[in-house]
N, C-alpha and C positions, 0 to 999 in steps of 0.2 A: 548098520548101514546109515550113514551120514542123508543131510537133504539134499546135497549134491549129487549125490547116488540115486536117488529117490526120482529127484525131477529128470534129468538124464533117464534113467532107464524107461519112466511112465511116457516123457517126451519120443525117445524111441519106440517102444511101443504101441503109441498112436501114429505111427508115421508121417511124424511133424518136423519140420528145419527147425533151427533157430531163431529164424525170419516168423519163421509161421508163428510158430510159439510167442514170441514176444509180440507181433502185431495181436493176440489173442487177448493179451495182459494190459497191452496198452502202454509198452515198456519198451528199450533199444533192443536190438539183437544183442551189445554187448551185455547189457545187462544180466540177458541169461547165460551168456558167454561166464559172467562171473560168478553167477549162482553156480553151475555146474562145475566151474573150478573150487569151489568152495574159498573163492576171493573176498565174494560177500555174501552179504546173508540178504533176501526178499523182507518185508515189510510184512506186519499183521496182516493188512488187507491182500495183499498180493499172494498169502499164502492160503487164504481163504478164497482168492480167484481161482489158485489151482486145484485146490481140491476140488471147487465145483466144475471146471473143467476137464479133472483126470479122474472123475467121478470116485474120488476114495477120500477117505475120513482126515479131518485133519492132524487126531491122534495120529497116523501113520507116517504124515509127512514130519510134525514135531521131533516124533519120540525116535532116539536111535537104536531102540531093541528091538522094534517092528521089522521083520527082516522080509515080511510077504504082505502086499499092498492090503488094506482091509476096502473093500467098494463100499461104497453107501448104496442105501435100499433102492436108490437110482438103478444105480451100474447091474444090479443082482436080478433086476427084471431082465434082463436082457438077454436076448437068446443064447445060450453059448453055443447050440450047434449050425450060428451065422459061419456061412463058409465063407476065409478067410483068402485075400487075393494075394500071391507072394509077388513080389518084381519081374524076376523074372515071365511068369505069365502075365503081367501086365505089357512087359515091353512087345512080348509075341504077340497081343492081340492086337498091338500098337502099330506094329509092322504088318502082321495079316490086314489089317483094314488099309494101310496105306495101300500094301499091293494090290488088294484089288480095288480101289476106290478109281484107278483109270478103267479098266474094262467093263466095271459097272456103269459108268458114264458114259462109253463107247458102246453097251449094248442098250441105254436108253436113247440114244442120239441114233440108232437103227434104228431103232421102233418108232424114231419121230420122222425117221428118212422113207421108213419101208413103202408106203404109199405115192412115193413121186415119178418112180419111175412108170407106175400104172397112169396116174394122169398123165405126163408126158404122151408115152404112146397114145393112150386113146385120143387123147384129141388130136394128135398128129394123126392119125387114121381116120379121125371123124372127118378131119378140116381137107384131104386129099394128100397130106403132106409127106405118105409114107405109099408104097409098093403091097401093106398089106391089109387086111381090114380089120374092123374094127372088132369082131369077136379073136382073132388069132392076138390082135396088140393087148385087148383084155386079159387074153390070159396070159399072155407072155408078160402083163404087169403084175396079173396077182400072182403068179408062181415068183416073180423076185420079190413081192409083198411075204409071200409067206416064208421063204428062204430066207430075209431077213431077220422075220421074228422069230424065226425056228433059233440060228445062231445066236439073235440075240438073249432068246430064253438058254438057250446051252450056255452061256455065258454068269446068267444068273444063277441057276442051276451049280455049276463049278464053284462060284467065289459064296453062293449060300453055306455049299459043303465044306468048304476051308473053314468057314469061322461059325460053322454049327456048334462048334463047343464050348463057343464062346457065349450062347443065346442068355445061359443064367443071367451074365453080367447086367443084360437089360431089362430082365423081370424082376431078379432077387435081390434082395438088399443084403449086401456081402460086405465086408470089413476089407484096409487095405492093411498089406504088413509095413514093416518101417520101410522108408525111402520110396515108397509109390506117389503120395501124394505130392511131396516134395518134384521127384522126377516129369511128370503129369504134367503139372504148375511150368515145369522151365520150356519144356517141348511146347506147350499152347502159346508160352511167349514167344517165344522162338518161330512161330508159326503165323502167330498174329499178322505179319508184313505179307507172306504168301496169301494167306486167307484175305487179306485186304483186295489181292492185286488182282487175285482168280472172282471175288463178287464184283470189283469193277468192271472185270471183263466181260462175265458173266450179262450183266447190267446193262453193257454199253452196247453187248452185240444183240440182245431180246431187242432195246428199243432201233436200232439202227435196221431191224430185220422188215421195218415196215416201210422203208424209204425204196426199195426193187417194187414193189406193188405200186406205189406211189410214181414213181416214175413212169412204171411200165403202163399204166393206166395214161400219164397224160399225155404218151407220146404215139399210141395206139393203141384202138377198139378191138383188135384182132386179140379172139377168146387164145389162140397159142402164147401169146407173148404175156398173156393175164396169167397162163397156168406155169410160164417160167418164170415170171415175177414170184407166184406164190410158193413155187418150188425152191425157189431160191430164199423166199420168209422162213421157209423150215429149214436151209442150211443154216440159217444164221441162229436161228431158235437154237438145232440142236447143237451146233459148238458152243454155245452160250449155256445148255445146258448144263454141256461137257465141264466145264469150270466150275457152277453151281454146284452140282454134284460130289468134284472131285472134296474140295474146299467143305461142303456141309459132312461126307462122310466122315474126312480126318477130324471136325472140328466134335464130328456126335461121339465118337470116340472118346476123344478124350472127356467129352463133359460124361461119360459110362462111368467112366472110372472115378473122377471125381463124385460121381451122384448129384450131378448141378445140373438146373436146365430142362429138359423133358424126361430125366432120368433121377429124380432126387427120391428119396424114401418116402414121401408123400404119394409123391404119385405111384410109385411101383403099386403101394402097400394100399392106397384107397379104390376099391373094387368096384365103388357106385362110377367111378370113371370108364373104369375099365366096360362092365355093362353096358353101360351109357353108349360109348362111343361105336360097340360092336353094334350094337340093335339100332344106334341112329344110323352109320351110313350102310347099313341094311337095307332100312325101310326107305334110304334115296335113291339108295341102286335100283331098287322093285319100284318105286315110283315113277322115275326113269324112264327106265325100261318100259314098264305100261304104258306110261305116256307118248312113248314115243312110235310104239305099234299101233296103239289105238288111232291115233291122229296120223302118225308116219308124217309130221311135224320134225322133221329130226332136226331141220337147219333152225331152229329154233327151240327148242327140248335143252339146249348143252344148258342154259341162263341157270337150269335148277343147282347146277354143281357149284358158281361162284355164291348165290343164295345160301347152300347149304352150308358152306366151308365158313361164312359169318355167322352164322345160328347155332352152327357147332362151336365157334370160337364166344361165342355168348354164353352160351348154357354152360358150357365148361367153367367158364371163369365162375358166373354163379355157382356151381358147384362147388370152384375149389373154396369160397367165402365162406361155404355153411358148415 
């Protein structure tokens, strides 16, 4: 087996382009275009890049009677029973999260809607605005309150169990076969413009959601037109989330597969994280919560969750340094 042979087969079975390979080397793509035609021959030092990169000895890439890679004491640690991801299943996880990455969006955009139609009524009942009173409009709001959440949890529920079998991807640290990463890489580019247009959107309807309050406030003191002011804050929240959403699930995806981003080997595999983040927002939930019964302080109690989401984004980063 020639080095033309050698780098090709090792380049495919890491599941690397040509692009990717030579960006690695620090070299053109035709370059290895040439090596793999056996046009030309790599340089001393480029042959000692790739062996540290395709983690095998350089005797094997030299020599042409090596017909089976030899790893260096690198590569021989390595798990061999890492379970490996073919294309195929990559593509289907690709597609399972696209399809449900709308009705996951559409059942957190209910959960942020489910409470409007109860304020509505009741203050229309409080204020004389309705035919009926105020205990029948209560509950005529929280039954569509909890009809809301109900559908929306059957929502989650449904698209959890589509891509239950996919969960390893996010825990385990698995290997890709040829042509994953490569494929991965061109869909994220490909994507990048949608992902652009969906967090502006996103963006633009969260801040513009506060200008209905804002008006409705300067044009009248009348508590009903405050509560359709804010009713209308959370239409605009929750279509703005709907984008958020859709755009962060396809984009978490792909960073799965690649192992980039809140998915990289580091993080899977360092446990003091993992600990860490269950027993911290543990102990804010239970603080919370106490706090907010003991005092029943609630309209003031939320301040601990943006506090906590900084302290957790603190400690972490110290962690991941040590």
């Amino acid at each position: 087996m020639i080095l033309a042979d050698k780098i090709l087969g090792l380049r495919k079975k890491n599941g690397w382009s040509q692009e990717e390979l030579a960006e690695k080397l620090g070299v053109s793509r035709q370059a290895v275009s040439k090596w793999e035609g056996a046009q030309s021959m790599p340089d001393l030092e480029k042959i000692l890049q790739m062996s540290r990169i395709f983690g095998v000895t350089t005797d094997y890439l030299v020599k042409d009677e090596l017909g089976e890679p030899e790893y260096t004491a690198e590569d021989k640690t390595k798990d061999p029973s890492v379970r490996r991801v073919p294309l195929a299943e990559a593509q289907d996880f690709l597609a399972i999260k696209a399809q449900t990455a709308w009705p996951i969006a559409l059942a957190t955009s209910l959960c942020i809607l489910s409470p409007v139609c109860l304020m509505i009524l009741y203050t229309a009942a409080e204020l004389g605005k309705t035919g009926i009173s105020e205990n029948t409009a209560g509950a005529i709001g929280l039954c569509t309150l909890f009809v809301l959440i109900a559908a929306a949890t059957a929502i989650f529920i449904s698209c959890g169990t589509r891509t239950k079998r996919f969960e390893f991807l996010e825990t385990d640290v698995f290997e890709t076969e040829y042509g994953v990463d490569g494929m991965v890489r061109q869909k994220r580019e490909r994507y990048q413009k949608t992902c652009l247009h969906h967090n502006i959107l996103g963006t633009v309807l969260c801040i513009l959601s506060v200008v209905p309050l804002f008006v409705g406030t300067s044009i009248s003191d009348d508590d009903f037109t405050a509560v359709l002011m804010v009713s209308l804050l959370l239409l605009f929240v929750a279509v703005g989330t709907v984008f958020f959403i859709v755009s962060g699930i396809n984009e978490s995806a792909m960073e799965i597969l690649l192992q980039e981003g809140d998915y990289t080997v580091w993080r899977k595999t360092d446990r003091r994280r993992k600990t860490f983040s269950s027993v911290y927002w543990l102990t804010v939930t239970t603080v919370y919560l106490a706090y907010s019964f003991i005092t029943r302080d609630w309209g003031r109690s939320w301040i601990v969750w943006p506090i906590a989401g900084v302290l957790h984004a603190a400690i972490a980063a110290a962690l991941k340094t040590r």
